[in-house]
C-alpha positions as a printed Julia matrix, in Angstrom:
255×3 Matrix{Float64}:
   0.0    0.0     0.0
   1.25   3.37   -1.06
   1.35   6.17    1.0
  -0.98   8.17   -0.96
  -3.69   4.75   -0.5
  -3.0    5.03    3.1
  -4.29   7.91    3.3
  -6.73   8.04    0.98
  -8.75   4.7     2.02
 -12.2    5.52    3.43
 -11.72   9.43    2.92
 -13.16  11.44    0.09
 -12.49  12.67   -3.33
 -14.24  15.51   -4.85
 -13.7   16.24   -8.06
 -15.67  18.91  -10.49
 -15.61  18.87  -13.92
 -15.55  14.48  -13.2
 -18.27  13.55  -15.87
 -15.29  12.91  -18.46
 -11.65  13.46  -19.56
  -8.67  14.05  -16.81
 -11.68  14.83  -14.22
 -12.99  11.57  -15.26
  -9.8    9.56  -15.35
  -8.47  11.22  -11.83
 -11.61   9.84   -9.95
 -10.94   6.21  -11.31
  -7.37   6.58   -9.87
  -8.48   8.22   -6.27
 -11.54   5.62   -6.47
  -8.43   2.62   -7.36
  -6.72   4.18   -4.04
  -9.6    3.23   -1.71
 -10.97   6.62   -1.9
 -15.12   7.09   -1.99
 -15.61   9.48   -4.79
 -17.89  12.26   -5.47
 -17.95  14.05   -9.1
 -19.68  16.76   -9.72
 -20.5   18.71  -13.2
 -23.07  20.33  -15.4
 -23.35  17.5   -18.1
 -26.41  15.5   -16.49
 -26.38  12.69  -19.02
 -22.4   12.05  -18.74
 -22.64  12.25  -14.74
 -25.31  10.38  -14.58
 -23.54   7.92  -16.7
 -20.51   7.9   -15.11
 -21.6    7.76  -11.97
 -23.57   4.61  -12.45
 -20.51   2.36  -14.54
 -17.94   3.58  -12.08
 -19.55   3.33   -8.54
 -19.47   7.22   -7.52
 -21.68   9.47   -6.34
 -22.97  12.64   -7.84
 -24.29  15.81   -8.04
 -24.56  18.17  -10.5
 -22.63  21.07  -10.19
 -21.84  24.37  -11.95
 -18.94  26.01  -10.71
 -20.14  29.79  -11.58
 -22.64  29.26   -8.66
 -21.44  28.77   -5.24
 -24.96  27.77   -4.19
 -24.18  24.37   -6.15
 -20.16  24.54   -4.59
 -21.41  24.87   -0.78
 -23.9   22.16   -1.68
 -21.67  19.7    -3.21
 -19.47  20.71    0.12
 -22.36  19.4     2.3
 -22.75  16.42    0.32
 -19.17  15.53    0.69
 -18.85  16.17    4.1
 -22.02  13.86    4.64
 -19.97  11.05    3.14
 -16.93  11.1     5.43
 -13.61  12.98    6.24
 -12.5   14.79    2.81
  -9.36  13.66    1.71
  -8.61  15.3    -1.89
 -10.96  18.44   -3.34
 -10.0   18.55   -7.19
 -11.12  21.75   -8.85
 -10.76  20.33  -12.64
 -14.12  22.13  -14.52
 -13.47  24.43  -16.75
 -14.43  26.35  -20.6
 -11.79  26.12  -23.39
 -12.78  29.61  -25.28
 -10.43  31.01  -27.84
 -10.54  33.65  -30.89
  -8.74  36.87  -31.62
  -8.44  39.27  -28.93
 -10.19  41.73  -30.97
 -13.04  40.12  -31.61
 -13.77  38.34  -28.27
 -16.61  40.19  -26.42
 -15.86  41.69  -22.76
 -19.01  38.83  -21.47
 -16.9   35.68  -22.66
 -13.4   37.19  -21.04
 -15.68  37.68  -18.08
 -17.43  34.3   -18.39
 -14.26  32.36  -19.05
 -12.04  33.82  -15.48
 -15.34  33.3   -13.76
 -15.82  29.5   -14.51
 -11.97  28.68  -14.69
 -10.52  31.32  -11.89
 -13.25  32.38  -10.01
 -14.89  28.96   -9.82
 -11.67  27.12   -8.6
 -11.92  29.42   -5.74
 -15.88  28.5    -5.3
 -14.43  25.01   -5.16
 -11.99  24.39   -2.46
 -12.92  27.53   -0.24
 -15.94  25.92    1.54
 -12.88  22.87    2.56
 -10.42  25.06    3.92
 -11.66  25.3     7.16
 -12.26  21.77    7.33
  -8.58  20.52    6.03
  -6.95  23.17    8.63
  -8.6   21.77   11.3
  -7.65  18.02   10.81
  -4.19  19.0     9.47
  -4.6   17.42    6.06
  -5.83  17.36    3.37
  -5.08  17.67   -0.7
  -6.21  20.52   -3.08
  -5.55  20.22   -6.95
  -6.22  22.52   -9.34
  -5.94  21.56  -13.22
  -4.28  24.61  -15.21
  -2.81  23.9   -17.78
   1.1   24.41  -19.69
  -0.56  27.38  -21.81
  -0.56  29.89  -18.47
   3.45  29.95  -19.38
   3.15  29.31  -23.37
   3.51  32.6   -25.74
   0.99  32.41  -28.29
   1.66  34.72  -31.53
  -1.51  33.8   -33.22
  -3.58  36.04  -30.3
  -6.09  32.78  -30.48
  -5.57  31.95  -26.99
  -5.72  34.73  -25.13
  -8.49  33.94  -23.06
  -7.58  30.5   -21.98
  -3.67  31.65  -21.26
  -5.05  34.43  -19.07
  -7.14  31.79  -16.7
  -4.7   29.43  -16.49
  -1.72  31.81  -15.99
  -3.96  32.95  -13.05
  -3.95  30.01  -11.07
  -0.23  29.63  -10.87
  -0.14  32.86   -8.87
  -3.18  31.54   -6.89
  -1.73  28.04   -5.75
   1.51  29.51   -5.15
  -0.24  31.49   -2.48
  -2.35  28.57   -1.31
   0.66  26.39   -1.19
   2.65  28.6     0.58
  -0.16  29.31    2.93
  -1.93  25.74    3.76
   1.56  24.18    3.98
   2.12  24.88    7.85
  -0.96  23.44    8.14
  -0.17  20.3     6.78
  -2.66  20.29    3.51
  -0.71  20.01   -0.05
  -1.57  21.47   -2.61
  -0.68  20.31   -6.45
  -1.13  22.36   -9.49
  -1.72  20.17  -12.79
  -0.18  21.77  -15.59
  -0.97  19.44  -18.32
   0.09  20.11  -22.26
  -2.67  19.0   -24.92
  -4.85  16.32  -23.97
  -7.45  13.96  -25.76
 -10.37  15.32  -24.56
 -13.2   17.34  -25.64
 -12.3   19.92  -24.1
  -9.57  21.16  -26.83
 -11.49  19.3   -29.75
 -14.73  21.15  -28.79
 -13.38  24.68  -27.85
 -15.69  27.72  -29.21
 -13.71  30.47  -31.09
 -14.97  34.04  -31.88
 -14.49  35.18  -35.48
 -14.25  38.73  -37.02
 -17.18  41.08  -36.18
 -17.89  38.88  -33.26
 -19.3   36.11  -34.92
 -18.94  32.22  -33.01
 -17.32  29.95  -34.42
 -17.69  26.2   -33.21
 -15.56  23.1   -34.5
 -14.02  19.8   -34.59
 -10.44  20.64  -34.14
  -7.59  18.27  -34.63
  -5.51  18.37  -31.97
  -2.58  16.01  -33.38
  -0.53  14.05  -31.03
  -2.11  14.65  -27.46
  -1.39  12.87  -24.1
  -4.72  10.36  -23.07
  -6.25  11.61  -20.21
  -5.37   8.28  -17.89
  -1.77   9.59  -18.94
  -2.94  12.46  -17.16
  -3.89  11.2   -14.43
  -1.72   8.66  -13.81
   1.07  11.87  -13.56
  -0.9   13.48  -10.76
  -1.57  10.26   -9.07
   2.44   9.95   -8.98
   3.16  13.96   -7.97
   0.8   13.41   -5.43
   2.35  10.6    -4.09
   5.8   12.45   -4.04
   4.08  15.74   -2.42
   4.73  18.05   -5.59
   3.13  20.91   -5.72
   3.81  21.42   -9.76
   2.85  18.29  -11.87
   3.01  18.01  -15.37
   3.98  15.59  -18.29
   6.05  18.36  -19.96
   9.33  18.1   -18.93
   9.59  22.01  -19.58
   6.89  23.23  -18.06
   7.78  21.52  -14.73
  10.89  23.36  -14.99
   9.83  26.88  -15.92
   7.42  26.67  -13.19
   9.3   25.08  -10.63
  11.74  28.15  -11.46
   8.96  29.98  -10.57
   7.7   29.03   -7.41
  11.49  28.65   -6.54
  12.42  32.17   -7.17
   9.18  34.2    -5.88
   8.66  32.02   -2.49
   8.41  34.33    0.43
């Protein structure tokens, strides 16, 4: 037994955004760990679905309302001492900066900033207390990746804002004895990418099958934060580069 199963055996796993891809693929591996697991998203059909063929409980969940966070929260904490909170939903938006209205900027940091923080707040009280605890957040490498084309502005600017924000959680919940991981993963097999809306000139949407070439599989995915975990990192990624950039990071600006 691992020390990561240790742990996690009998505790809880939230995750949001669980329905499918590295969400998906992350509760299998907490669930393989001895974890209970509760996934939460918007899709009814897929978390009804996966719910049902993988043995986890649900509830669905939208992360731009914190009525649905502080419920999932109550659900959770009905089910037994919380051992991992996973804030993994998110909107893949993209489209010249020009032409992308002011209401999707605002709709994409609310969903994949704002609601990160909807997620683990209403568990930081709780995982101070017992002196434990894990919080991940997924990001993603494009918070550190230039992008000349001005196509993914939007996306860059979330994720780039949650390596400031779990630097400060990390260096704050750390006394305390909670971890927290940010998963920085490069492009992934999911339909997340594939299915991302764009805005065209004038404004106009523009919605499409994209090919994403060679991509890492989501199990990939989560197999690497399974192991990071394990190892108490706070940055975990599959690209060798991006661990280092941002482990320069949170090397050079910690307090």
């Amino acid at each position: 037994m691992t020390k990561l199963s240790s742990y996690l055996a009998g505790r809880v796993a939230v995750v949001t955004g669980g329905a499918n891809g590295i969400g998906l693929a992350a509760a299998k591996q907490f669930k393989a760990l001895g974890a209970k697991v509760l996934i939460g998203d918007v899709q009814e059909d897929a978390l009804a679905a996966a719910g049902q063929e993988n043995g986890f409980d649900t509830q669905r969940c939208d992360v731009s309302q914190e009525s649905d966070l502080k419920q999932l929260a109550e659900t959770a904490k009905g089910l037994g001492p919380i051992g991992v909170v996973m804030a993994n939903a998110g909107v893949a938006l993209g489209g010249k900066v020009e032409h992308v209205p002011l209401s999707e900027w605002q709709r994409v940091l609310d969903i994949n900033v704002v609601g990160v923080v909807r997620t683990f707040q209403p568990f930081l009280a709780d995982f101070m207390e017992q002196q434990n605890g894990h919080i991940v957040v997924t990001g993603s490498s494009a918070g550190l990746r230039s992008d000349p084309t001005g196509m993914n502005c939007p996306n860059a600017t979330s994720k780039s804002a949650l390596i400031g924000m779990t630097r400060g959680l990390h260096n704050y919940l750390e006394p305390h004895g909670v971890s927290v991981h940010l998963l920085a993963p490069r492009m992934t097999d999911t339909a997340f990418p594939r299915k991302a809306l764009g805005w065209g000139r004038k404004g106009s949407r523009v919605a499409g099958d994209y090919d994403i070439g060679e991509a890492d599989t989501p199990d990939q995915v989560a197999e690497a934060l399974v192991t990071g975990m394990e190892a108490d990192d706070y940055l975990i990624s599959l690209m060798p580069e991006t661990k280092d950039v941002l482990r320069q990071f949170a090397d050079t600006l910690r307090p």
